[in-house]
N, C-alpha and C positions, 0 to 999 in steps of 0.2 A: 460432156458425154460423147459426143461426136469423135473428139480427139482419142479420145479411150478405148470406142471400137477401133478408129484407123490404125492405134500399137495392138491390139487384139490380132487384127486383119496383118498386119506386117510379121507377128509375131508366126501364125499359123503358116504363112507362106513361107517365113524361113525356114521352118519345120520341115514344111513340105518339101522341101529344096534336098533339105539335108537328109531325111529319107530317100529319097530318089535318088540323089548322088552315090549313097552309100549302096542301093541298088544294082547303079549301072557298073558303080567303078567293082563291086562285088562279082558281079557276073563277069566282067571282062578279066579279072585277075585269075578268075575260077578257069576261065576260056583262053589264055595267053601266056598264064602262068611267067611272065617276063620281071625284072627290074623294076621299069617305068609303071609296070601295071602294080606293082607290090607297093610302090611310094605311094599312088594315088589312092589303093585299097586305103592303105596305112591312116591316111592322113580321113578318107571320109569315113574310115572307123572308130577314129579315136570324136571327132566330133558327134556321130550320128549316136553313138550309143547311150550318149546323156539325154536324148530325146523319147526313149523308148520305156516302156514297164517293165517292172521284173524276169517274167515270164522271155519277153522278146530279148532283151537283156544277155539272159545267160545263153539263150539260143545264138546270140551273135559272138560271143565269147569264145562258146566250144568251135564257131567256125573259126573265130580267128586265130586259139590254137591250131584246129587242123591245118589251116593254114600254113601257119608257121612252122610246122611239124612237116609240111609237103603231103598231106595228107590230103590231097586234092580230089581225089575219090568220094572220100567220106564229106570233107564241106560240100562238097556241090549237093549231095545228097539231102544232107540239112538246110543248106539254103534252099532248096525244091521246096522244103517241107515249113521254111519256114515265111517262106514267100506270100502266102495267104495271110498269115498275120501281119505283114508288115504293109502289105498292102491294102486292108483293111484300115489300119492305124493310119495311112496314110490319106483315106478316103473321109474318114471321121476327123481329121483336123478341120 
């Protein structure tokens, strides 16, 4: 029993890791718009969005066409909006 919360507890903190990473490197690619900041978006996108529901989901998606589109206007806009949700999700793990 004991062992089974400890992977529970290890599991929720990777979670939490990879919400957060995907947060910061999100905002700083939004704020830097560079190279180096588009590999590190890249890479905490493709892992974070296996952690999230539907809803948060497709919200990360259309950022990360805008994105990709240089639509940097419009993501940052949706990430503003969609910050309380992920933030929550991130509070509840």
């Amino acid at each position: 029993m004991e062992l089974e919360h400890e992977k529970y507890q290890e599991t929720v903190v990777y979670q939490r890791k990879l919400l957060e990473n995907y947060l910061q490197k999100t905002a700083k690619c939004l704020k830097f718009d560079g190279t180096a900041q588009m590999d590190e978006y890249s890479e905490s996108f493709g892992t974070a969005i296996s952690y999230v529901p539907d809803k948060i989901r497709n919200e990360m998606i259309a950022i990360d066409k805008d994105i990709n589109d240089r639509e940097i206007e419009k993501a940052y806009s949706r990430f503003i909006l969609l910050l309380p949700e992920l933030t929550t999700k991130i509070q509840t793990l």
